[in-house]
PDB file with one MODEL, atoms N, CA, C and O in Angstrom:
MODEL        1
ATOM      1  N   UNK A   1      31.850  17.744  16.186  1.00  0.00           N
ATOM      2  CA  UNK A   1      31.289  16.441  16.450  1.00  0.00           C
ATOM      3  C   UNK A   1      29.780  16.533  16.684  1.00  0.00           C
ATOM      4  O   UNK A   1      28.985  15.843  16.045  1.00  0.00           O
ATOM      5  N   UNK A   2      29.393  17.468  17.686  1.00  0.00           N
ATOM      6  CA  UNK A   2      27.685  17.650  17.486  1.00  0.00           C
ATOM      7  C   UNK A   2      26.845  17.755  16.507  1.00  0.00           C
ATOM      8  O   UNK A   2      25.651  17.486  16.374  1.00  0.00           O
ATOM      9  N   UNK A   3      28.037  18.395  15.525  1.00  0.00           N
ATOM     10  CA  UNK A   3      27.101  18.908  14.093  1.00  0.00           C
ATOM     11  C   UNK A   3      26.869  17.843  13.630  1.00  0.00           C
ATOM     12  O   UNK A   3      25.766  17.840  13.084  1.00  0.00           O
ATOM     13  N   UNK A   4      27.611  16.494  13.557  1.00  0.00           N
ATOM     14  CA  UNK A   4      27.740  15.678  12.791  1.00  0.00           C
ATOM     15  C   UNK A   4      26.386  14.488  13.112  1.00  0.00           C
ATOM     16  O   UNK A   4      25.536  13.942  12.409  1.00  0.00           O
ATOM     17  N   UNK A   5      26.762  14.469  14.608  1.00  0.00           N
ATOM     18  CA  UNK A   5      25.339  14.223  15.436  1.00  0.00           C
ATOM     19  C   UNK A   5      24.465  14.369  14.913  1.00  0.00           C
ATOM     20  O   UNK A   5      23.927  13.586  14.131  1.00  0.00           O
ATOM     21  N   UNK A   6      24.031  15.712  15.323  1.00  0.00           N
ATOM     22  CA  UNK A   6      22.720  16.050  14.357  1.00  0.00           C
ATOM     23  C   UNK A   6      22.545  16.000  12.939  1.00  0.00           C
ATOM     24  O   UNK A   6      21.448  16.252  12.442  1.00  0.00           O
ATOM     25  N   UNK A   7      23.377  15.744  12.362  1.00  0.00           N
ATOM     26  CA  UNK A   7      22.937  15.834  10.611  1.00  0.00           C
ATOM     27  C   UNK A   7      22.812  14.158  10.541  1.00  0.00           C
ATOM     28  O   UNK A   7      21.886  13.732   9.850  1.00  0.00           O
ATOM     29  N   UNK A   8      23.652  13.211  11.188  1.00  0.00           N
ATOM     30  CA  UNK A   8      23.166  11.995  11.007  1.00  0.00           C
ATOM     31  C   UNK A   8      21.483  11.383  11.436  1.00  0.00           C
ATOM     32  O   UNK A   8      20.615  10.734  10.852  1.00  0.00           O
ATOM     33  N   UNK A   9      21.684  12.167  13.105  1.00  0.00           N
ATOM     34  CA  UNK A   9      19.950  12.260  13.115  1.00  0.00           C
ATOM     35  C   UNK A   9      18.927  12.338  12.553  1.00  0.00           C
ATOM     36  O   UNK A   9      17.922  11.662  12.330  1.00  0.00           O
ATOM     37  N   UNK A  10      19.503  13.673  12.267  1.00  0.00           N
ATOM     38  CA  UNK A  10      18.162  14.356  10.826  1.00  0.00           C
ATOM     39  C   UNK A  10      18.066  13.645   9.806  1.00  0.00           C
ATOM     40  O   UNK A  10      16.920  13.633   9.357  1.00  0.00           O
ATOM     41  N   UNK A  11      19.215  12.696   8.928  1.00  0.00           N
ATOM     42  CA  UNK A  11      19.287  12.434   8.243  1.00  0.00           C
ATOM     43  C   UNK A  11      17.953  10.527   8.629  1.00  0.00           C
ATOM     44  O   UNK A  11      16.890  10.143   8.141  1.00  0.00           O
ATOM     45  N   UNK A  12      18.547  10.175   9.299  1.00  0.00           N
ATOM     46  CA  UNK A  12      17.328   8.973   9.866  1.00  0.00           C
ATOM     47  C   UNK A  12      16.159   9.322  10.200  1.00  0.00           C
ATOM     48  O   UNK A  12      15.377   8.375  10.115  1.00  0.00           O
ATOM     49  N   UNK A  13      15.449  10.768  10.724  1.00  0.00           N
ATOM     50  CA  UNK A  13      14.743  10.308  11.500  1.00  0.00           C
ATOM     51  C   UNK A  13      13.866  10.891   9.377  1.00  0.00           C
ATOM     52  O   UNK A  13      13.016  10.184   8.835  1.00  0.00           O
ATOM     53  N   UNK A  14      14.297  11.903   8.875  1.00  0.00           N
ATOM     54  CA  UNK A  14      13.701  12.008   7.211  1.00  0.00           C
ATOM     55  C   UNK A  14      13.664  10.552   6.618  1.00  0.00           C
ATOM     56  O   UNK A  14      12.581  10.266   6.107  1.00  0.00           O
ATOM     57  N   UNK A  15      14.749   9.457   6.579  1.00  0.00           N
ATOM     58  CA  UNK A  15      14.786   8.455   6.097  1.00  0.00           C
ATOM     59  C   UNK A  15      13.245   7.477   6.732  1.00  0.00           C
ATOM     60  O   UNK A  15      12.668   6.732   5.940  1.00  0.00           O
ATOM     61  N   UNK A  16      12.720   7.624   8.250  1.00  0.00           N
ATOM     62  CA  UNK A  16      11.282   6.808   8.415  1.00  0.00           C
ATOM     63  C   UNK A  16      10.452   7.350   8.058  1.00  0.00           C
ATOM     64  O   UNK A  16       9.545   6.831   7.407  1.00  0.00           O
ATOM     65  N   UNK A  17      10.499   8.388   8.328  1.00  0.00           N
ATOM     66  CA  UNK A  17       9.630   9.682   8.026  1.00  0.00           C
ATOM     67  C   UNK A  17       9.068   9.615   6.387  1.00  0.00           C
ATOM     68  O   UNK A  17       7.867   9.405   6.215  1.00  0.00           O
ATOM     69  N   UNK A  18       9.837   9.772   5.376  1.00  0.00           N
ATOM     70  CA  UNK A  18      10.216   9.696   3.967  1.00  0.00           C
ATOM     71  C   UNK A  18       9.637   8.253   3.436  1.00  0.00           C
ATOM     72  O   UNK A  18       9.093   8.266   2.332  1.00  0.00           O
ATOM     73  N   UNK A  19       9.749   6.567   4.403  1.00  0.00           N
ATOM     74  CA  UNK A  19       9.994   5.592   4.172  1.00  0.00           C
ATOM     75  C   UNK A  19       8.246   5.078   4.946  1.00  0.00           C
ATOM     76  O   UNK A  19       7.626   4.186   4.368  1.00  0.00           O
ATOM     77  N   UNK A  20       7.772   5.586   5.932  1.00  0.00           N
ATOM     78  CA  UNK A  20       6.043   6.025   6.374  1.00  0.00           C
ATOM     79  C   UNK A  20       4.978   6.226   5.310  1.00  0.00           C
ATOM     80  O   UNK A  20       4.041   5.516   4.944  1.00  0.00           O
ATOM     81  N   UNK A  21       5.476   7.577   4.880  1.00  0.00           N
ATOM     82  CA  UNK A  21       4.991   8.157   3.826  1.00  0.00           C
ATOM     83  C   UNK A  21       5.185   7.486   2.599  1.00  0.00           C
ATOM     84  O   UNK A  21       4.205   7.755   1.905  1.00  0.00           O
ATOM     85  N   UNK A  22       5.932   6.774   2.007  1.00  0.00           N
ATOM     86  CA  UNK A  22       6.148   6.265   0.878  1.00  0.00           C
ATOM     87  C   UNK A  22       5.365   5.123   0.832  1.00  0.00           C
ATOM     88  O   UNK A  22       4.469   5.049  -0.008  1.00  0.00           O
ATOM     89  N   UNK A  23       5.636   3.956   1.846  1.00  0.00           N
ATOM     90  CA  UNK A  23       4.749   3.205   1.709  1.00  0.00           C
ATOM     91  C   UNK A  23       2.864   3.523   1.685  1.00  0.00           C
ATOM     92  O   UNK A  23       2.091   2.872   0.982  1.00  0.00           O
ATOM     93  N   UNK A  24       2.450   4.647   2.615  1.00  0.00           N
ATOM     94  CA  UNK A  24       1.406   4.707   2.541  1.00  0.00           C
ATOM     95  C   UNK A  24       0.606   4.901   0.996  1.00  0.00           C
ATOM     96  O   UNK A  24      -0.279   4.327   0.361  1.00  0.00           O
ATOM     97  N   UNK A  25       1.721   6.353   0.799  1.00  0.00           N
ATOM     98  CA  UNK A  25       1.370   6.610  -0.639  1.00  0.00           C
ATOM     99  C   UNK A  25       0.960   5.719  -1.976  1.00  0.00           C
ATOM    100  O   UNK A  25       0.003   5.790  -2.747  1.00  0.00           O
ATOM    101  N   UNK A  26       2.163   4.816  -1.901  1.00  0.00           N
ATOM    102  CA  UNK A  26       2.380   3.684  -2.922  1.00  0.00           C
ATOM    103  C   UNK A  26       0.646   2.498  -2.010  1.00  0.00           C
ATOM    104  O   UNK A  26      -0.135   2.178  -2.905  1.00  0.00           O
ATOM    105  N   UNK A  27       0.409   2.235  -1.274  1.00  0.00           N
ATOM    106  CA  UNK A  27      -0.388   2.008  -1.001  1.00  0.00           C
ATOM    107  C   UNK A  27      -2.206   2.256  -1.498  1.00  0.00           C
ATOM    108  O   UNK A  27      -3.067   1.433  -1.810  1.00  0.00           O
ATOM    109  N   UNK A  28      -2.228   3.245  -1.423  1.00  0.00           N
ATOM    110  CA  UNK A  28      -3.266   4.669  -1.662  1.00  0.00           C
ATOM    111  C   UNK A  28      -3.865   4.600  -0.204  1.00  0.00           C
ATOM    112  O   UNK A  28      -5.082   4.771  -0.132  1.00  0.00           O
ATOM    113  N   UNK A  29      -3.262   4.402   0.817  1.00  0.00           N
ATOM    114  CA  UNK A  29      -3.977   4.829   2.300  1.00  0.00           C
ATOM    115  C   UNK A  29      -3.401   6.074   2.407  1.00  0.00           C
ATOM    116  O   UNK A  29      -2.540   6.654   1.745  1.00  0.00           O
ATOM    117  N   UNK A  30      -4.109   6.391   3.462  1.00  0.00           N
ATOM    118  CA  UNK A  30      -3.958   8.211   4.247  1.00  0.00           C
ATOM    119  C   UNK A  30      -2.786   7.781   4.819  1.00  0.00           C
ATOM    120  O   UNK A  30      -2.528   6.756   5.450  1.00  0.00           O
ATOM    121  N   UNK A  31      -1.661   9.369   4.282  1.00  0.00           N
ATOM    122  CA  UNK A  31      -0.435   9.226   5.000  1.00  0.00           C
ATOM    123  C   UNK A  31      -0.115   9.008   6.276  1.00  0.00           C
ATOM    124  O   UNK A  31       1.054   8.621   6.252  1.00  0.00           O
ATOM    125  N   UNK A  32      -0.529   9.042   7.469  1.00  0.00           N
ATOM    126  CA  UNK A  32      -0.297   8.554   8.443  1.00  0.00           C
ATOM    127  C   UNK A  32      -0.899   7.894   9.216  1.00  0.00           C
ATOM    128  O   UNK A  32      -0.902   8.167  10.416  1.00  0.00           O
ATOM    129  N   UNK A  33      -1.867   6.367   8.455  1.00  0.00           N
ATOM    130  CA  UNK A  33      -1.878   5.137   8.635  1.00  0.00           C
ATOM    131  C   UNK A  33      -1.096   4.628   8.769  1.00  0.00           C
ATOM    132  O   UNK A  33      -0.024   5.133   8.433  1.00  0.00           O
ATOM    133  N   UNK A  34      -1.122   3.431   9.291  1.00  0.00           N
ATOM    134  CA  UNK A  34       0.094   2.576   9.903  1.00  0.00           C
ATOM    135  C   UNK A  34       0.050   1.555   8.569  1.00  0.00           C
ATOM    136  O   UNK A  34      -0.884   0.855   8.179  1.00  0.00           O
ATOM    137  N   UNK A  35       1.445   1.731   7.990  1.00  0.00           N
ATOM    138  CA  UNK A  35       1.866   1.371   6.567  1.00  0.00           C
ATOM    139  C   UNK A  35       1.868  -0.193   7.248  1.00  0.00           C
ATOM    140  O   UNK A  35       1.333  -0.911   6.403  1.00  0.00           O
ATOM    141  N   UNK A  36       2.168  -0.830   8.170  1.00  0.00           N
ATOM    142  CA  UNK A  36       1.837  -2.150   8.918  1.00  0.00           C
ATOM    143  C   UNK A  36       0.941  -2.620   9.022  1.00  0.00           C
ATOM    144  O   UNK A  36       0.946  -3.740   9.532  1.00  0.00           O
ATOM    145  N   UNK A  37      -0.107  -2.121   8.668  1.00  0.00           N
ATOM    146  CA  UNK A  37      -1.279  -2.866   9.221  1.00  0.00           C
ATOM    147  C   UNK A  37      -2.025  -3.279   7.774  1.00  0.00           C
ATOM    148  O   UNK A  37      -2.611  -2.479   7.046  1.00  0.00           O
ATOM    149  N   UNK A  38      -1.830  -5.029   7.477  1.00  0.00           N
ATOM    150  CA  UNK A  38      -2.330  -5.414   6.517  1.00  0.00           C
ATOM    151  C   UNK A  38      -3.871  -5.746   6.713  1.00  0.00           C
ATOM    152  O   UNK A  38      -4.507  -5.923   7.752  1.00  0.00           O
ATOM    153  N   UNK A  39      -4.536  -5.793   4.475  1.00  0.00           N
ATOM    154  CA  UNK A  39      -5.843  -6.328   5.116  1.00  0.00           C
ATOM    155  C   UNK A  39      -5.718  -7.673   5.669  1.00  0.00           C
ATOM    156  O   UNK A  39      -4.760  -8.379   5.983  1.00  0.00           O
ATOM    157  N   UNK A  40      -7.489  -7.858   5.698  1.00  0.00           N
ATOM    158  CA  UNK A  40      -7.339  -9.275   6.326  1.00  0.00           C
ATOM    159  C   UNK A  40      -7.388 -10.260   5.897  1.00  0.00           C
ATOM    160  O   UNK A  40      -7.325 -10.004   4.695  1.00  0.00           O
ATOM    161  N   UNK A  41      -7.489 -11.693   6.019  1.00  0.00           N
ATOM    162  CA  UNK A  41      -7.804 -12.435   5.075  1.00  0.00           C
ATOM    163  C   UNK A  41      -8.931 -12.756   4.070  1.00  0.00           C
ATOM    164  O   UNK A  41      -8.922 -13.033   2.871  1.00  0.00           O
ATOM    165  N   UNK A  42      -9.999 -12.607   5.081  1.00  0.00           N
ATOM    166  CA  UNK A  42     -11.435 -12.001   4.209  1.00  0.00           C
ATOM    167  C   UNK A  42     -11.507 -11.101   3.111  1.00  0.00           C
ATOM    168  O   UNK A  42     -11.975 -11.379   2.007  1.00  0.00           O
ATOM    169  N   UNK A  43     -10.764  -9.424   3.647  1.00  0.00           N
ATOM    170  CA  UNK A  43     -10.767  -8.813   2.675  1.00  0.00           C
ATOM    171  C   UNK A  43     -10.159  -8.956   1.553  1.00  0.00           C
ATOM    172  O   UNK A  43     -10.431  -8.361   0.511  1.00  0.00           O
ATOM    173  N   UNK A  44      -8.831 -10.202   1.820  1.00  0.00           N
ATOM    174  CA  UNK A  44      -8.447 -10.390   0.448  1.00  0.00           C
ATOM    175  C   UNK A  44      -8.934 -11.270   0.141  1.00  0.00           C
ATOM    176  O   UNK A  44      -7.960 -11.973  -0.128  1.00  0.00           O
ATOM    177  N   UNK A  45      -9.765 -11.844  -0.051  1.00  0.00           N
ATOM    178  CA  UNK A  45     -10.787 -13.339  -0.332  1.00  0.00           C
ATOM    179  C   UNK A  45     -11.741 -12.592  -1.485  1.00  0.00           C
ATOM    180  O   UNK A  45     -11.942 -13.044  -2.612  1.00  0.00           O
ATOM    181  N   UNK A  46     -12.320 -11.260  -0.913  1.00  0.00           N
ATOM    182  CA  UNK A  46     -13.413 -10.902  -1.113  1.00  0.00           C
ATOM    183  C   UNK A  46     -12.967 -10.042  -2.202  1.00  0.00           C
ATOM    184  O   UNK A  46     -13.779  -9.962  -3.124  1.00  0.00           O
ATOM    185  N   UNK A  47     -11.909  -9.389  -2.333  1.00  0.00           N
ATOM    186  CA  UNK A  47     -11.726  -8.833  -3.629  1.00  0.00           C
ATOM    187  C   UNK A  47     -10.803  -9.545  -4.632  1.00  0.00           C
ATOM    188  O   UNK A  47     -10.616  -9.097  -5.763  1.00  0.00           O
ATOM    189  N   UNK A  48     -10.222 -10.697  -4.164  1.00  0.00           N
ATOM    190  CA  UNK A  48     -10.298 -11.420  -5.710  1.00  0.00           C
ATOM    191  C   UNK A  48     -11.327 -12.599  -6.244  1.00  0.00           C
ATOM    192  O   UNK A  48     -11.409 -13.143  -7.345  1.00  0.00           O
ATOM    193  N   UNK A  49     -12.299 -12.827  -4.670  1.00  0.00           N
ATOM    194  CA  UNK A  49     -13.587 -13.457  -6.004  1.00  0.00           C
ATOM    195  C   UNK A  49     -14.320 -12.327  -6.615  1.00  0.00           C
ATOM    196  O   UNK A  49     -14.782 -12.613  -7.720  1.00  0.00           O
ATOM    197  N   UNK A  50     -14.577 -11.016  -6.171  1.00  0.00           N
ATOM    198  CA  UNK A  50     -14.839 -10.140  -6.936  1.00  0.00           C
ATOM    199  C   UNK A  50     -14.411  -9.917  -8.353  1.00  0.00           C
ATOM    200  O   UNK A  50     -15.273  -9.663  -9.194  1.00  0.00           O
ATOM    201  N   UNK A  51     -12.686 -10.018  -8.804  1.00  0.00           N
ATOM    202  CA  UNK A  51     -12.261 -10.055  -9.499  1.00  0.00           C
ATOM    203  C   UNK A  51     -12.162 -10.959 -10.462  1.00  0.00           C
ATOM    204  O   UNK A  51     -11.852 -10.677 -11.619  1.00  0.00           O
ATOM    205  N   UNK A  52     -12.409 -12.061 -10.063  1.00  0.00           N
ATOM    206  CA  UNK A  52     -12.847 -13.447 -10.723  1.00  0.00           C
ATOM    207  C   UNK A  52     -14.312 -13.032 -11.222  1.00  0.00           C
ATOM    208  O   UNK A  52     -14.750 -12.940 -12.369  1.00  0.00           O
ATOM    209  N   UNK A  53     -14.916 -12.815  -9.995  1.00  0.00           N
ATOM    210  CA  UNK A  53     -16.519 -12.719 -10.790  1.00  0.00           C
ATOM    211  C   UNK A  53     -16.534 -11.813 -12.170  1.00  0.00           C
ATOM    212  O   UNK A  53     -16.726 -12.337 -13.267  1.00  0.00           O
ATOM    213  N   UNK A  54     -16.365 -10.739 -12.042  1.00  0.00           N
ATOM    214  CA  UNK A  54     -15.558  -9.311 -12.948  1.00  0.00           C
ATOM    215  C   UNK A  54     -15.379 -10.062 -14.595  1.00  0.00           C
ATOM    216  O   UNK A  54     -15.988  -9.977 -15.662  1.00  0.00           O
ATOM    217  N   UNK A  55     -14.041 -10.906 -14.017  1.00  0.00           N
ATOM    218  CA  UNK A  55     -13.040 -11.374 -15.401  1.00  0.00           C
ATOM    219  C   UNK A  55     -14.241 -12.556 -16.054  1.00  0.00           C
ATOM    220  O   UNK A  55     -14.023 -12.873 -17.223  1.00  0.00           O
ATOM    221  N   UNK A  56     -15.162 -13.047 -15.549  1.00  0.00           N
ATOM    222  CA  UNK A  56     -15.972 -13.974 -16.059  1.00  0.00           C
ATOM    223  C   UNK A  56     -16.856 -13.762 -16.444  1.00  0.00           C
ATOM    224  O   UNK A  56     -17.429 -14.588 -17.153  1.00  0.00           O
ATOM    225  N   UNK A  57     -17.477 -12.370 -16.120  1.00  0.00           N
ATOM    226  CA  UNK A  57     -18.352 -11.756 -16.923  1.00  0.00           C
ATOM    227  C   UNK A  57     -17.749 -11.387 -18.305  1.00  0.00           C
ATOM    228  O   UNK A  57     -17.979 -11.852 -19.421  1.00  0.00           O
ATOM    229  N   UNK A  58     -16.909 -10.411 -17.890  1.00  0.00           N
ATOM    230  CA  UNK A  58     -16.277 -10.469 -19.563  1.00  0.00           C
ATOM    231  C   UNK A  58     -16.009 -11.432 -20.254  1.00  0.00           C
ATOM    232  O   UNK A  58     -16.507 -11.486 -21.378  1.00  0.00           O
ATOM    233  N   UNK A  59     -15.312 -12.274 -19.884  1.00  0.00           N
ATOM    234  CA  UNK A  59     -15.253 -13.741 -20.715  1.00  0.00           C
ATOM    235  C   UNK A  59     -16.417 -14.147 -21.055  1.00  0.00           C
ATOM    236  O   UNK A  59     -16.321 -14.499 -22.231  1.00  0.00           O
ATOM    237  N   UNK A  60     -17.619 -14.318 -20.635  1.00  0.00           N
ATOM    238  CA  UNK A  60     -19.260 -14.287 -20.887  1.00  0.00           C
ATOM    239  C   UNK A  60     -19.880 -13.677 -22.170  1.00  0.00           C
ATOM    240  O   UNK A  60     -20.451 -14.088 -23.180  1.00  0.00           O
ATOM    241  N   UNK A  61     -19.488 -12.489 -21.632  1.00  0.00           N
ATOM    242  CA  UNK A  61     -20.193 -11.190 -22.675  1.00  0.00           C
ATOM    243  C   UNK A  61     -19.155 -11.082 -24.207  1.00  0.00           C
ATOM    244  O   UNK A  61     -19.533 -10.729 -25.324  1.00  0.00           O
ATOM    245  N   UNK A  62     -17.932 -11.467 -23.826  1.00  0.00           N
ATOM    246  CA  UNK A  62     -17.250 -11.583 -25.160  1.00  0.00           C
ATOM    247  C   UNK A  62     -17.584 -12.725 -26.172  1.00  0.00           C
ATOM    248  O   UNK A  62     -17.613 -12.497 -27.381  1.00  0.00           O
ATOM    249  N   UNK A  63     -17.878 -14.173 -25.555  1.00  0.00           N
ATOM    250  CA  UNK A  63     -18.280 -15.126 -25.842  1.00  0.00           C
ATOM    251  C   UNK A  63     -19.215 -15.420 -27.011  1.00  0.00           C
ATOM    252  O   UNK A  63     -19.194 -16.069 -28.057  1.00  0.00           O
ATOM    253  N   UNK A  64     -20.280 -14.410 -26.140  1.00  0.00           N
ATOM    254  CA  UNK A  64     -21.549 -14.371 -26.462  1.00  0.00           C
ATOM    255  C   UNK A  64     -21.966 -13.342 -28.020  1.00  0.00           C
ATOM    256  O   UNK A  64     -22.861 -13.423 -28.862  1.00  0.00           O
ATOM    257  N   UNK A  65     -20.901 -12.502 -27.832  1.00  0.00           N
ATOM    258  CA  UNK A  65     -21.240 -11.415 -28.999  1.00  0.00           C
ATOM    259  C   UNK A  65     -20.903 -11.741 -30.294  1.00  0.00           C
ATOM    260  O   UNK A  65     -21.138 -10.954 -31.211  1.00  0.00           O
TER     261      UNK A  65
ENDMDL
END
């Protein structure tokens, strides 16, 4: 019965552990950042008018040629 204990343990505490790391990764933050902590609203403001600005240049420069 102990063994079983512990292998279910082990088996959860690899599953946050495994599930930490995954999100960070898939992220591209440093693995043990807090996979919780979103940007902010600004920062997402600021990189899709960036991205807008970006896509409208090209639309511009294609236009134009």
């Amino acid at each position: 019965m102990k063994r079983l204990k512990m292998l279910v343990l082990g088996l959860l505490l690899g599953l946050c552990l495994g599930l930490w790391f995954g999100v960070n990764i898939g992220k591209g933050k440093p693995l043990y950042s807090n996979p919780f902590d979103g940007d902010s609203f600004q920062e997402k403001a600021k990189r899709t008018a960036d991205e807008v600005l970006e896509d409208t240049k090209r639309a511009l420069r294609k236009s134009l040629d």
